[in-house]
N, C-alpha and C positions, 0 to 999 in steps of 0.2 A: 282629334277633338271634333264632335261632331254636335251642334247648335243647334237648338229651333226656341223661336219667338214666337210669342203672342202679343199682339198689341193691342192698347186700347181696350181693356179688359174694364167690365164696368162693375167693379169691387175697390175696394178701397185696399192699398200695397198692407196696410198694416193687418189687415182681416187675410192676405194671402200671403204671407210670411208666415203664420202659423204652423199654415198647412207644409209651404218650401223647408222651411228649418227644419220638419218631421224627416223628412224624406231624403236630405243632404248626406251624401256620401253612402249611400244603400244601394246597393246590387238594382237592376232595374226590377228583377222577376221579385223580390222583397218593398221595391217603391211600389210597385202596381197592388202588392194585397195591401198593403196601409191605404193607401188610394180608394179602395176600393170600400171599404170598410169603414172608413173616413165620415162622421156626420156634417160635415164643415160643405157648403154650397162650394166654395174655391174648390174643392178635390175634386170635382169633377173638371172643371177647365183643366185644372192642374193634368188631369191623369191622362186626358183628350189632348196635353202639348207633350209627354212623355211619349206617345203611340205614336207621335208624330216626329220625333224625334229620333224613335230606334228603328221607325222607318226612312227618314233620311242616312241612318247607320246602315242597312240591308242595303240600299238601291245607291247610293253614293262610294261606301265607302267596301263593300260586300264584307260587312260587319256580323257576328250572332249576336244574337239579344244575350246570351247567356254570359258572356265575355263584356258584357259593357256593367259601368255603375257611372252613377251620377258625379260628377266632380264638382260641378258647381253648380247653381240656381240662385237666381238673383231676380228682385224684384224690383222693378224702378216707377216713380210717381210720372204719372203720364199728366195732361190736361186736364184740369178741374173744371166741370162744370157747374156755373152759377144759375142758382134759379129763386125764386123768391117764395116767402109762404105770407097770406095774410094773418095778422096779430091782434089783439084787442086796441082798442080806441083809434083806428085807422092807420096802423102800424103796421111794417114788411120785417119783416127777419131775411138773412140772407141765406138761404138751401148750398152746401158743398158737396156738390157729387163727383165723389172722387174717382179716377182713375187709375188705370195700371199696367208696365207692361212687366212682360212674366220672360224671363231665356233660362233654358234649361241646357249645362254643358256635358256631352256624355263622352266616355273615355274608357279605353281599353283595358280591363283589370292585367296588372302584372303579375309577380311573385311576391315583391317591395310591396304594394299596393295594398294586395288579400289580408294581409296583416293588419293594416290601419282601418280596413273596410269595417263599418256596426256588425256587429252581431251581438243577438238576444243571448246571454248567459244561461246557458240547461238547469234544469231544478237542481240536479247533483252539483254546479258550483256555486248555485245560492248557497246551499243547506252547509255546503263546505264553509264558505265566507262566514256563514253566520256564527258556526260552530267556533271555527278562530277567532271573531271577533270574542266571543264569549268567556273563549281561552284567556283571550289575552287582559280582556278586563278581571278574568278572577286572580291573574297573575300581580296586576297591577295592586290589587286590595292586599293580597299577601304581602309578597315586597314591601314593606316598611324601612324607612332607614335603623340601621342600628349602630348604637354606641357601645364599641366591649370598653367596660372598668373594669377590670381586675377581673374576677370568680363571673361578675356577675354582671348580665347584658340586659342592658336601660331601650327601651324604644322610645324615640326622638319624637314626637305631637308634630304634626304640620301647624304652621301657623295660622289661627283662626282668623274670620274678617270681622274688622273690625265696624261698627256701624256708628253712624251719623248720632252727634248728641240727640234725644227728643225733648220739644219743646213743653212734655210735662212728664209727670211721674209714670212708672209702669205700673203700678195700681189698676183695676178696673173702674173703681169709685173715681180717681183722678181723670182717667180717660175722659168718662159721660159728662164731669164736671168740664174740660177743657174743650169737650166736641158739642157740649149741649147748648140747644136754642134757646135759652132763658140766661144764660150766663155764657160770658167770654172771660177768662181770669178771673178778675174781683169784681168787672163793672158793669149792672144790670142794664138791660134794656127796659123801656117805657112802652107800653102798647097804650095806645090811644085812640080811640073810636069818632070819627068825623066830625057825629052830629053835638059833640060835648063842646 
């Protein structure tokens, strides 16, 4: 298990979680192109405590890059700094400028491990997946229950949903009558003008 820290990082944990959760449990040589690629300001800290990182793996622990993946990344609220903004009618608001510290944990891929590791799905097992899902819902539409009577075989209706009484007729002339601005039910409104 090999650590490195950033402290006091001047982004706010919730703006650099984004980037940390992308990157969670990914080979390092797959965290470095998302990194890299990344439009997000944090991926650059971010990718700058990773390098720093698989080089404490090389020179501590005489680790390959190729063999490590990220195991953990965590991001913790550091000290907030308070500062103030002026406001209309001699008024302060109070400014949060948030803090952050970033630990990225890197770990030796096993055999147990390579299995759990992300990887991006190839086009050929999208197109697969999709193909089965599409299987399986035209299999679903088929499939009907069925009731044999004697000679002759009844298919069984799912049961419809039922809906909420409405508080007027299904008519369209009923509709405009209960939705419109000149009448609610029976009882008119009165418009009346100020100057009268």
């Amino acid at each position: 298990m090999i650590t490195a820290k950033l402290r006091h990082l001047r982004i706010s944990p919730r703006k650099i979680r984004l980037t940390a959760n992308l990157i969670k449990g990914l080979t390092v040589g797959e965290a470095e192109k998302q990194l890299k690629f990344l439009t997000k300001r944090s991926a650059k800290h971010v990718l700058k405590l990773l390098n720093s990182a698989v080089a404490n793996a090389k020179h501590n622990a005489d680790l390959e890059k190729n063999n490590l993946y990220i195991a953990e990344i965590f991001v913790d609220i550091a000290p907030t700094l308070k500062r103030w903004r002026p406001r209309a009618m001699g008024r302060a608001s109070s400014i949060m400028k948030r803090t952050s510290h970033l630990t990225i944990v890197l770990d030796q891929i096993n055999k147990e491990i390579k299995k759990e590791i992300k990887k991006e799905p190839s086009k050929d097992q999208i197109k697969s997946t999709a193909k089965e899902e599409k299987k399986h819902d035209l299999l679903e539409e088929i499939s009907q229950p069925v009731e044999k009577t004697g000679e002759d075989e009844k298919i069984i209706s799912r049961p419809k949903k039922v809906l909420p009484p409405k508080p007027y007729q299904t008519t369209s002339q009923s509709k405009k009558k209960f939705f419109s601005r000149q009448t609610f039910g029976n009882a008119k409104k009165v418009f009346r003008r100020k100057s009268i």
